[in-house]
PDB file of N, CA, C and O in Angstrom:
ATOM      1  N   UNK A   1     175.333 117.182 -45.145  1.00  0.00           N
ATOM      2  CA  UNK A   1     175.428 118.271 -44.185  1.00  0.00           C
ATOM      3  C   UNK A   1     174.389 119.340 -44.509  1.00  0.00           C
ATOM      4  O   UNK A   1     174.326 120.053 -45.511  1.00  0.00           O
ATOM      5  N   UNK A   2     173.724 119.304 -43.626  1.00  0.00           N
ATOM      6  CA  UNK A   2     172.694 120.725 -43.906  1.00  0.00           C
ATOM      7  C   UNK A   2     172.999 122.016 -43.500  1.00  0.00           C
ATOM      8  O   UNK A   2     173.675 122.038 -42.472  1.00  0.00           O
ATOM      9  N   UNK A   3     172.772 122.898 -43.884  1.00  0.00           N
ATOM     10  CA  UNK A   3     173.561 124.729 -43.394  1.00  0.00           C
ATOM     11  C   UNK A   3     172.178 125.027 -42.613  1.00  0.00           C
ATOM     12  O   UNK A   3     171.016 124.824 -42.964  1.00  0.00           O
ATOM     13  N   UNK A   4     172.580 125.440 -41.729  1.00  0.00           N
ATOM     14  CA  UNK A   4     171.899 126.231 -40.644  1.00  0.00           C
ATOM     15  C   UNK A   4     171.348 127.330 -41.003  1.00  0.00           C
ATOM     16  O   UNK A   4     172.116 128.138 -41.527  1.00  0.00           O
ATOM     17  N   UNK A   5     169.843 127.753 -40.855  1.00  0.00           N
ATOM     18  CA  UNK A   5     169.920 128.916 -41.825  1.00  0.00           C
ATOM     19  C   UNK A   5     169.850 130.254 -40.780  1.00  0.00           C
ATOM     20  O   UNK A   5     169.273 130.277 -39.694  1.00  0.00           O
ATOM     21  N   UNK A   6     170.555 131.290 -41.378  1.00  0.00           N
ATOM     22  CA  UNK A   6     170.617 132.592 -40.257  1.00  0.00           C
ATOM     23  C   UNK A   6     169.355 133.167 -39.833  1.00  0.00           C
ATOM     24  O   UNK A   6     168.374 132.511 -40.184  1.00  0.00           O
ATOM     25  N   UNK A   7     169.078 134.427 -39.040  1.00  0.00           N
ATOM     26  CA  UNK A   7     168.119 135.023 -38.544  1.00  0.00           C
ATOM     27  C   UNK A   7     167.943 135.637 -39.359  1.00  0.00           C
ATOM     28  O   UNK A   7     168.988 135.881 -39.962  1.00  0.00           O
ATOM     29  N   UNK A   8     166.405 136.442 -40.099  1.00  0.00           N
ATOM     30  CA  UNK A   8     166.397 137.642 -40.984  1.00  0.00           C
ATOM     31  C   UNK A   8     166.701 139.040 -39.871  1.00  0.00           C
ATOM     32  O   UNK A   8     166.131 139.284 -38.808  1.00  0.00           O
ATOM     33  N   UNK A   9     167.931 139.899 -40.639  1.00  0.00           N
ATOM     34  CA  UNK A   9     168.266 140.912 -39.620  1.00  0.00           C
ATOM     35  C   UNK A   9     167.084 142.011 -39.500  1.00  0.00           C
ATOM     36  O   UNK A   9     167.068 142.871 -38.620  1.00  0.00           O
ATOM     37  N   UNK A  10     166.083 141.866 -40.518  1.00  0.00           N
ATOM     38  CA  UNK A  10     165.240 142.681 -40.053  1.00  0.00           C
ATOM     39  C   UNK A  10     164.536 142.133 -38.484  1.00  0.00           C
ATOM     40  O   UNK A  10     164.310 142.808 -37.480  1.00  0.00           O
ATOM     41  N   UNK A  11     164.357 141.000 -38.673  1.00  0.00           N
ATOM     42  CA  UNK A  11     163.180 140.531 -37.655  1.00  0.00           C
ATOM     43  C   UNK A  11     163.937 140.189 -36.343  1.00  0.00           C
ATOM     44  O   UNK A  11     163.374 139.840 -35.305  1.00  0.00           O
ATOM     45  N   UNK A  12     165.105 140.312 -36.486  1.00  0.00           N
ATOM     46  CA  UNK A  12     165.831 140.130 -35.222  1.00  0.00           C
ATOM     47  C   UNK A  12     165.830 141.328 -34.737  1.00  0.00           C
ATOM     48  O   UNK A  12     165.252 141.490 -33.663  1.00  0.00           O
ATOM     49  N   UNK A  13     166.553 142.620 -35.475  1.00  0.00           N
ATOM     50  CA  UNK A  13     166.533 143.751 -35.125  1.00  0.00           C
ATOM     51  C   UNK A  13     164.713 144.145 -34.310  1.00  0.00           C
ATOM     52  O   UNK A  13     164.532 144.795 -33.280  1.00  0.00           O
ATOM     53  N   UNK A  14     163.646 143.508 -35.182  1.00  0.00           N
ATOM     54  CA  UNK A  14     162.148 144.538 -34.927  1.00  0.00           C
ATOM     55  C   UNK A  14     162.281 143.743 -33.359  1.00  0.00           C
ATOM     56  O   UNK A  14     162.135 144.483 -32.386  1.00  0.00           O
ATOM     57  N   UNK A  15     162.522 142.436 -33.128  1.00  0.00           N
ATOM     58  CA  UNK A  15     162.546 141.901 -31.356  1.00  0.00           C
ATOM     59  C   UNK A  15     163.365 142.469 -30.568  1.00  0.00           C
ATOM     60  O   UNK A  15     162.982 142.792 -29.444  1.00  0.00           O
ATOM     61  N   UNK A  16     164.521 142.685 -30.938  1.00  0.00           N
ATOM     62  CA  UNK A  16     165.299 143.850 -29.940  1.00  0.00           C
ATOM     63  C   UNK A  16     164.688 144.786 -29.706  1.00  0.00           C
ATOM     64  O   UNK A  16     164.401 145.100 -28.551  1.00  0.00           O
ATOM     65  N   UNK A  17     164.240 145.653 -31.035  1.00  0.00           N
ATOM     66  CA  UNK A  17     163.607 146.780 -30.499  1.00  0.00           C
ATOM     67  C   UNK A  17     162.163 146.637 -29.753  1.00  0.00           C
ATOM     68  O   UNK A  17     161.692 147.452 -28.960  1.00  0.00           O
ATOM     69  N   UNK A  18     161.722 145.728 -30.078  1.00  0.00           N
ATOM     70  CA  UNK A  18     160.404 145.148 -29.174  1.00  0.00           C
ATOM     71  C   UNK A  18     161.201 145.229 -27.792  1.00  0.00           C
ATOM     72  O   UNK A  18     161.200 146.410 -27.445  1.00  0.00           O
ATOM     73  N   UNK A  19     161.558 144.811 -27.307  1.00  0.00           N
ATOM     74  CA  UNK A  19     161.682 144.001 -26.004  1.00  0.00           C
ATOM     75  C   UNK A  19     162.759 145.259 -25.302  1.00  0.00           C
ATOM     76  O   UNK A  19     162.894 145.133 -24.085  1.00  0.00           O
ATOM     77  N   UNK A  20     163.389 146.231 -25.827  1.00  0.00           N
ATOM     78  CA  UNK A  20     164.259 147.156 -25.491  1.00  0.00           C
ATOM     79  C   UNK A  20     163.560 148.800 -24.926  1.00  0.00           C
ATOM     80  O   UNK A  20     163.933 149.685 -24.155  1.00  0.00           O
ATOM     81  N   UNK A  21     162.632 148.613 -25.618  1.00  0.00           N
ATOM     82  CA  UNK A  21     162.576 149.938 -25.696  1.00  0.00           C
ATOM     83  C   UNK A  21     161.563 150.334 -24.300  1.00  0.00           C
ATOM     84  O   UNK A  21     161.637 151.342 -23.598  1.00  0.00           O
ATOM     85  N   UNK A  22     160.404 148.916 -24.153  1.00  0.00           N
ATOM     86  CA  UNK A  22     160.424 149.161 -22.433  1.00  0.00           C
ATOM     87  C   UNK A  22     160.980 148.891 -21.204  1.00  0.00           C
ATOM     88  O   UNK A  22     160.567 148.954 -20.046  1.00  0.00           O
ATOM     89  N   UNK A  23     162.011 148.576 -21.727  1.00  0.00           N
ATOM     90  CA  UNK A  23     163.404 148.296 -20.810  1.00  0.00           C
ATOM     91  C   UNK A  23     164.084 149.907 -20.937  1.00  0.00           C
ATOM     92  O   UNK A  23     164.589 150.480 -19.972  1.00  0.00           O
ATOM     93  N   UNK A  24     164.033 150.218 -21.663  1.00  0.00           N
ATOM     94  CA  UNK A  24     164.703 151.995 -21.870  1.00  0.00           C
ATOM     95  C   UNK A  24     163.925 152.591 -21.068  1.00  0.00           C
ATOM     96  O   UNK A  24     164.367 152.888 -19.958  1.00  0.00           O
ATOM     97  N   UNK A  25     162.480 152.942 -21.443  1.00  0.00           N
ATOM     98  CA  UNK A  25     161.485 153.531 -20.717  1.00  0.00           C
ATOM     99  C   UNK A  25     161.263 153.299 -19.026  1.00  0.00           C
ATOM    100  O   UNK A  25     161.140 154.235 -18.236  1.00  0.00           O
ATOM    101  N   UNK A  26     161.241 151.856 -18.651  1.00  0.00           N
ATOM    102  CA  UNK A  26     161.557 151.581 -17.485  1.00  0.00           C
ATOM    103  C   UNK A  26     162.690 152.322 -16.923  1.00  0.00           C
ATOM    104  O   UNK A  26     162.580 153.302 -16.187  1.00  0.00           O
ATOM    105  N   UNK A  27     163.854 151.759 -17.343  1.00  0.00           N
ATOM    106  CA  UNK A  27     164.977 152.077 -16.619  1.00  0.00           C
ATOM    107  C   UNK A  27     164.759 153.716 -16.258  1.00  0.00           C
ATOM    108  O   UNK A  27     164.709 154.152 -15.108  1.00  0.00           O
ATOM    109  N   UNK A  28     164.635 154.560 -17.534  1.00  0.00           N
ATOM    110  CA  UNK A  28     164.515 156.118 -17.144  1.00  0.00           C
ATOM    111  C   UNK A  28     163.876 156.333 -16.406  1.00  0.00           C
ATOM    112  O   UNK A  28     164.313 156.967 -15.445  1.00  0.00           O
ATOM    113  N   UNK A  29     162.419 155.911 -16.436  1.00  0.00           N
ATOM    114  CA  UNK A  29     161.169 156.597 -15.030  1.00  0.00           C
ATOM    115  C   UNK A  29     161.975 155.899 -14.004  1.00  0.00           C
ATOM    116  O   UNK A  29     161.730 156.660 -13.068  1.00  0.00           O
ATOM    117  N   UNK A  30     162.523 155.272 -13.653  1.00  0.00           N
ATOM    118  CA  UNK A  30     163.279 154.222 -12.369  1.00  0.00           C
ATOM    119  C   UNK A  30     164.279 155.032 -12.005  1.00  0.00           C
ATOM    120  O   UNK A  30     164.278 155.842 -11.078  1.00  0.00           O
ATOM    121  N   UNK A  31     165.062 154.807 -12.702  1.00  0.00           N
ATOM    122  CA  UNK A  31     166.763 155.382 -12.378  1.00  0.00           C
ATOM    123  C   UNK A  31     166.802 157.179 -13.103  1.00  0.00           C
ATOM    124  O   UNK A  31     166.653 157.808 -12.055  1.00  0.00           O
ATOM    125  N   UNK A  32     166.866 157.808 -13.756  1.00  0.00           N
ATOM    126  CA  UNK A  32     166.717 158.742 -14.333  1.00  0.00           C
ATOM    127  C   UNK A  32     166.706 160.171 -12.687  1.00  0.00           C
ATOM    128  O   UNK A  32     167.540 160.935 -12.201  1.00  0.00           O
ATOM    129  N   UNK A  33     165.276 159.824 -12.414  1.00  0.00           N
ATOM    130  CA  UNK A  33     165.379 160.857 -11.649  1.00  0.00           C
ATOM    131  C   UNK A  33     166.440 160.957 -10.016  1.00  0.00           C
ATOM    132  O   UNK A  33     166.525 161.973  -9.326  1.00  0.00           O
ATOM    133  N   UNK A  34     167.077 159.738  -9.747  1.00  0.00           N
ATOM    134  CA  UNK A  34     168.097 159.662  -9.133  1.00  0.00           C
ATOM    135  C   UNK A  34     169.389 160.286  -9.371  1.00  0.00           C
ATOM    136  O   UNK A  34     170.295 160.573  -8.589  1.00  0.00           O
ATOM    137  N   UNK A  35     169.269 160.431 -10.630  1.00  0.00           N
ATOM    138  CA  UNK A  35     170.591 160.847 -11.263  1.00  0.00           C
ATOM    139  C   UNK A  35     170.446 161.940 -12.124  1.00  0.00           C
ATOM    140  O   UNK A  35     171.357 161.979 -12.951  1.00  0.00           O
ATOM    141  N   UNK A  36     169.499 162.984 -12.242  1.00  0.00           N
ATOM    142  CA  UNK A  36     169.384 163.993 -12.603  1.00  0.00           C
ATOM    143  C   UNK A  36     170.268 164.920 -12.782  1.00  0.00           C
ATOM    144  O   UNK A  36     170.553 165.586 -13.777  1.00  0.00           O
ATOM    145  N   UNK A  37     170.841 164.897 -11.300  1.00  0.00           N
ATOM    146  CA  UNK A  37     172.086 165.781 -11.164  1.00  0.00           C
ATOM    147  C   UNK A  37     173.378 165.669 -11.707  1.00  0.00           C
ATOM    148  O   UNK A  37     174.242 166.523 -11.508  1.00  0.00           O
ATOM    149  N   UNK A  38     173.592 164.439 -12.530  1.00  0.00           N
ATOM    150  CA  UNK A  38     174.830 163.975 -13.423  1.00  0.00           C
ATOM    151  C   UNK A  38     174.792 164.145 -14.565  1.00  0.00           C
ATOM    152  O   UNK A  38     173.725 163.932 -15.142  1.00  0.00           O
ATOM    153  N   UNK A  39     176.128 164.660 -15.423  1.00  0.00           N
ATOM    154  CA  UNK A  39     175.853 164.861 -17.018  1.00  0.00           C
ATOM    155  C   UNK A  39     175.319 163.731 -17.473  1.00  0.00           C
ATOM    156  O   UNK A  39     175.262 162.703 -16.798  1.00  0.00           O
ATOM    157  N   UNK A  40     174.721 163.888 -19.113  1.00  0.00           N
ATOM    158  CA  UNK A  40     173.780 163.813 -19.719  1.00  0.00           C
ATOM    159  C   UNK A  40     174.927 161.845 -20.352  1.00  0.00           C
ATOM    160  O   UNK A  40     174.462 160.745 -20.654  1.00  0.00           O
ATOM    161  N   UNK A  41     176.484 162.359 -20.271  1.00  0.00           N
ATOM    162  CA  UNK A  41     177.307 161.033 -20.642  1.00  0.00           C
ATOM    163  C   UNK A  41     176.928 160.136 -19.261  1.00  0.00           C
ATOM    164  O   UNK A  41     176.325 159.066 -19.343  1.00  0.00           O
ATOM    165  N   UNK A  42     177.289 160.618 -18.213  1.00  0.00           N
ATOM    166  CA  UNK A  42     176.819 159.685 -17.260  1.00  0.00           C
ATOM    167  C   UNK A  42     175.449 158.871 -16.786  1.00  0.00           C
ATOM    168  O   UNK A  42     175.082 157.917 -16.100  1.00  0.00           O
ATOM    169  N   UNK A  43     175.125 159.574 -17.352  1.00  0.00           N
ATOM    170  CA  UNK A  43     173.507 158.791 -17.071  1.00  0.00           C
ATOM    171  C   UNK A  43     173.675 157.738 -17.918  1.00  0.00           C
ATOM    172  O   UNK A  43     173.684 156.608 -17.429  1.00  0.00           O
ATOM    173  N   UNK A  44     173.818 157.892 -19.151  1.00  0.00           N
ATOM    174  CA  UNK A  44     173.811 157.078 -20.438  1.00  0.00           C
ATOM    175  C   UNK A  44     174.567 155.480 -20.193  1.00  0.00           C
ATOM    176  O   UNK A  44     174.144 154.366 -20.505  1.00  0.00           O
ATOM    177  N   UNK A  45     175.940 155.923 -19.456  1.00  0.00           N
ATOM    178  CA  UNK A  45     177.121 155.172 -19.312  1.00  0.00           C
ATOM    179  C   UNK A  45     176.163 154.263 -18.624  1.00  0.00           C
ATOM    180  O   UNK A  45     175.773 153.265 -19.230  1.00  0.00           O
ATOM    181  N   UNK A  46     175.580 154.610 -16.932  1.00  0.00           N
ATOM    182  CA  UNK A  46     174.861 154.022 -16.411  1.00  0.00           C
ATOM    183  C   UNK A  46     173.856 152.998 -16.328  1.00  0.00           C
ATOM    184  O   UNK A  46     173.826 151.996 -15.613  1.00  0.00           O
ATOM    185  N   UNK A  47     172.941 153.471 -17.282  1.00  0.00           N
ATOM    186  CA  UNK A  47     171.726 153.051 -18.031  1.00  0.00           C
ATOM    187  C   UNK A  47     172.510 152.002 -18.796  1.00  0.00           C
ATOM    188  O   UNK A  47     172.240 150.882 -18.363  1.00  0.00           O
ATOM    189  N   UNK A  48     173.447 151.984 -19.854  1.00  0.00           N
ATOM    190  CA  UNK A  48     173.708 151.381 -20.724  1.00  0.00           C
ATOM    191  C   UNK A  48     174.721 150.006 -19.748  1.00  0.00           C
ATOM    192  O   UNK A  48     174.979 148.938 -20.301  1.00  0.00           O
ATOM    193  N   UNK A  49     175.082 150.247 -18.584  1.00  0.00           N
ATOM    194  CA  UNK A  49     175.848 149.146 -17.357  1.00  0.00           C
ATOM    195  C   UNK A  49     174.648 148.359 -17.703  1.00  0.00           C
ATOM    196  O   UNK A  49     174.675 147.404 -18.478  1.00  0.00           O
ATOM    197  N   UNK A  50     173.563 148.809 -17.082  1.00  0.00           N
ATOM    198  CA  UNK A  50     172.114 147.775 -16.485  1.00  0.00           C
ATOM    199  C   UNK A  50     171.640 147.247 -18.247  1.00  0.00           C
ATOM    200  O   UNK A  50     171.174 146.116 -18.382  1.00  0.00           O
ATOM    201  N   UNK A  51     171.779 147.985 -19.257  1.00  0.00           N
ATOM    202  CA  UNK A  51     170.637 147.351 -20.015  1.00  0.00           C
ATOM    203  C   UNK A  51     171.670 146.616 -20.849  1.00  0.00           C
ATOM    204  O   UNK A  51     171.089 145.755 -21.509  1.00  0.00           O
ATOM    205  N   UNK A  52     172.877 146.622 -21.058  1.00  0.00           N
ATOM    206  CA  UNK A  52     173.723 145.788 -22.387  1.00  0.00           C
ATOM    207  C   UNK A  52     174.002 144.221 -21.205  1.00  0.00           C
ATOM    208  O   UNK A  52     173.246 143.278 -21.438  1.00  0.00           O
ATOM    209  N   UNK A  53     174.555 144.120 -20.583  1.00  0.00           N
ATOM    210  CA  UNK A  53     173.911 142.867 -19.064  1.00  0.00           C
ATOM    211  C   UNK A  53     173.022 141.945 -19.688  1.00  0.00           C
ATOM    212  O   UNK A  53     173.069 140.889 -20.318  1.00  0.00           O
ATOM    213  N   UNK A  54     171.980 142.983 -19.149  1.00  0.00           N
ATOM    214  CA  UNK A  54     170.156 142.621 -19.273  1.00  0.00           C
ATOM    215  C   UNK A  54     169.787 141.495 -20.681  1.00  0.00           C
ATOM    216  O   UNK A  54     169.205 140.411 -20.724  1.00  0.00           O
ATOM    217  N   UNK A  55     170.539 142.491 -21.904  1.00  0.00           N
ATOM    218  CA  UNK A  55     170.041 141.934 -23.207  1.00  0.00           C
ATOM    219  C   UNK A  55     170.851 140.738 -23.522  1.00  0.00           C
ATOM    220  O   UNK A  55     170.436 139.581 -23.594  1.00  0.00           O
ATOM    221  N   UNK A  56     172.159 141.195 -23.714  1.00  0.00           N
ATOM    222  CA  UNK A  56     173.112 140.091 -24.067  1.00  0.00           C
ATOM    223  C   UNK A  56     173.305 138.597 -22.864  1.00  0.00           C
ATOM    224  O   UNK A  56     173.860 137.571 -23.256  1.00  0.00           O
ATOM    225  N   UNK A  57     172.803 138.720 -21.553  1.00  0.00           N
ATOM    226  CA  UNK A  57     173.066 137.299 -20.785  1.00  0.00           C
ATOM    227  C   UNK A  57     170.874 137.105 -20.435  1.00  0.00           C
ATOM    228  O   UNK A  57     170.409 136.440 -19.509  1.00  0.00           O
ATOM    229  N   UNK A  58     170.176 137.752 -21.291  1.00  0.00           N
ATOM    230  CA  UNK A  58     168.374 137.144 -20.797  1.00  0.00           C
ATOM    231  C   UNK A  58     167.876 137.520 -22.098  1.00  0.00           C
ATOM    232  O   UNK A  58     167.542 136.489 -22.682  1.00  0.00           O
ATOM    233  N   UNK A  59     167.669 138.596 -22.844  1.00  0.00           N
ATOM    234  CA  UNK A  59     167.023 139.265 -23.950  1.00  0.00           C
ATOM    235  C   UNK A  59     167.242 138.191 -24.790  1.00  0.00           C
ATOM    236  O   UNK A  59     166.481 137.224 -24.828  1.00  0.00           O
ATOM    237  N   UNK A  60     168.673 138.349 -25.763  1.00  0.00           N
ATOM    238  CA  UNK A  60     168.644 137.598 -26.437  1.00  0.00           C
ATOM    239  C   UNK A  60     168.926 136.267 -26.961  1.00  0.00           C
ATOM    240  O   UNK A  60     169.014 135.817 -28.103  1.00  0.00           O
ATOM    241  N   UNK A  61     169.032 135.810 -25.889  1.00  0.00           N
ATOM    242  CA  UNK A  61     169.058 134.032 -25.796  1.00  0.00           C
ATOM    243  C   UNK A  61     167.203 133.848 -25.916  1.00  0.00           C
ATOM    244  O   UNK A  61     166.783 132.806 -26.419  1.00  0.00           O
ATOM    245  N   UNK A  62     166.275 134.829 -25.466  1.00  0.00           N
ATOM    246  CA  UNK A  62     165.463 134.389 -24.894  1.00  0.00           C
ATOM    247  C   UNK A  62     164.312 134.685 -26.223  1.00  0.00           C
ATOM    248  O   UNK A  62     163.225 134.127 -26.376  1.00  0.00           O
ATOM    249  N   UNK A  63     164.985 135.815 -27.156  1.00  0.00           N
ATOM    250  CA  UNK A  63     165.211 135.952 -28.484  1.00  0.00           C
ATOM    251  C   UNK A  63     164.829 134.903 -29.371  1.00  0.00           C
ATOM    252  O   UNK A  63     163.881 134.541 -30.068  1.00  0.00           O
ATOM    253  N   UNK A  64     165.919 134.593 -29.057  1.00  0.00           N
ATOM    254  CA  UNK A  64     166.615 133.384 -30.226  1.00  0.00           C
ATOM    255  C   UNK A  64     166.208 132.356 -29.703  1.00  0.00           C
ATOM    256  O   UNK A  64     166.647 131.495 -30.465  1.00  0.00           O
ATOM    257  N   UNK A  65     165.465 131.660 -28.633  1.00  0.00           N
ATOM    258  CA  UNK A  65     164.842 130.526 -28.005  1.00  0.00           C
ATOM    259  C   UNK A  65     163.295 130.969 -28.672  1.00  0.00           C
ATOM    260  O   UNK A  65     163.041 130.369 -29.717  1.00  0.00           O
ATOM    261  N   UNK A  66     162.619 131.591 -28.368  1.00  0.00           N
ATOM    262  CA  UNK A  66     161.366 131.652 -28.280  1.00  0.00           C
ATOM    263  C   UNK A  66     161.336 132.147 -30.231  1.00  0.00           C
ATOM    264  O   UNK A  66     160.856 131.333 -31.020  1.00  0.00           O
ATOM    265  N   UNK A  67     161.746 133.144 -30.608  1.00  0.00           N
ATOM    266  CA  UNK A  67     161.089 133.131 -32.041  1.00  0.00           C
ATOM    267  C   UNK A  67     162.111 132.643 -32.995  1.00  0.00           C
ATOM    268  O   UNK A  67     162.258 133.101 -34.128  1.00  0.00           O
ATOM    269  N   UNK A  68     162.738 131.782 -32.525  1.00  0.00           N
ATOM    270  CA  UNK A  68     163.834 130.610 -33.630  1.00  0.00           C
ATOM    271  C   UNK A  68     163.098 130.553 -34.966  1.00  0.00           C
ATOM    272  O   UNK A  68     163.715 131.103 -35.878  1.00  0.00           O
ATOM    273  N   UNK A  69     162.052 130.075 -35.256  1.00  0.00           N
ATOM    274  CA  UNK A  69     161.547 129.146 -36.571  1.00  0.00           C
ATOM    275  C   UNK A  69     161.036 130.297 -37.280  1.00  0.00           C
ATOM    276  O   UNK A  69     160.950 130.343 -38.507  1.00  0.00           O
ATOM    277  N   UNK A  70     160.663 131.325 -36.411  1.00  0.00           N
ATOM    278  CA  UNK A  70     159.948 132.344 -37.318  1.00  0.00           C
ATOM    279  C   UNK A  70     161.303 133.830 -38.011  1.00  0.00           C
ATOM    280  O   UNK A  70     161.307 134.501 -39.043  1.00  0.00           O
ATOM    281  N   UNK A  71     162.174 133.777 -36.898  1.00  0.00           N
ATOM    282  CA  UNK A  71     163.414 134.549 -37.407  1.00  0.00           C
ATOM    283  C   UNK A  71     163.920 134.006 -38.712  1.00  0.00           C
ATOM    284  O   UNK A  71     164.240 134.724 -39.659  1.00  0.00           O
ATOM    285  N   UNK A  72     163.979 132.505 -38.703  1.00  0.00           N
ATOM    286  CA  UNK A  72     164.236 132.040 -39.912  1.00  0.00           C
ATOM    287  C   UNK A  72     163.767 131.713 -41.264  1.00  0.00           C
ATOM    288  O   UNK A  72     164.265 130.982 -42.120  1.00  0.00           O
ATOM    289  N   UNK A  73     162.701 132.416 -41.262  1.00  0.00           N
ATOM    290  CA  UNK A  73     161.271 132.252 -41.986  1.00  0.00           C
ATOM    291  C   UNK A  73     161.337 132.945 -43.272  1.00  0.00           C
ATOM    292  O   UNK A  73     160.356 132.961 -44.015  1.00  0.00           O
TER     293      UNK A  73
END
């Protein structure tokens, strides 16, 4: 039986934050000024509907497909 070996959490973490943070930036110049007029929790709540979606069912499958051999490196 061979053990599967895990992701290094650094290098998983540096692709999230790769792939997130112009998804953050997007979303704000996009949605942001629509919603100006709502507290500072609601926007967040909002933003965070569209982007936790986004990552967990495309980001990171797509993650863990494309830099597999090197996460494990």
């Amino acid at each position: 039986m061979s053990e599967q070996s895990h992701p290094k959490k650094w290098k998983f973490a540096l692709l999230v934050w790769c792939f997130i943070y112009p998804v953050i930036t997007l979303l704000t110049m996009l949605v942001i000024p629509f919603l100006i007029d709502l507290p500072i929790p609601l926007r967040t709540l909002i933003i965070s509907l569209v982007l936790v979606p986004l990552m967990a069912f495309f980001y990171i499958p797509f993650i863990n497909k494309k830099f597999y051999n090197w996460l494990r490196k």
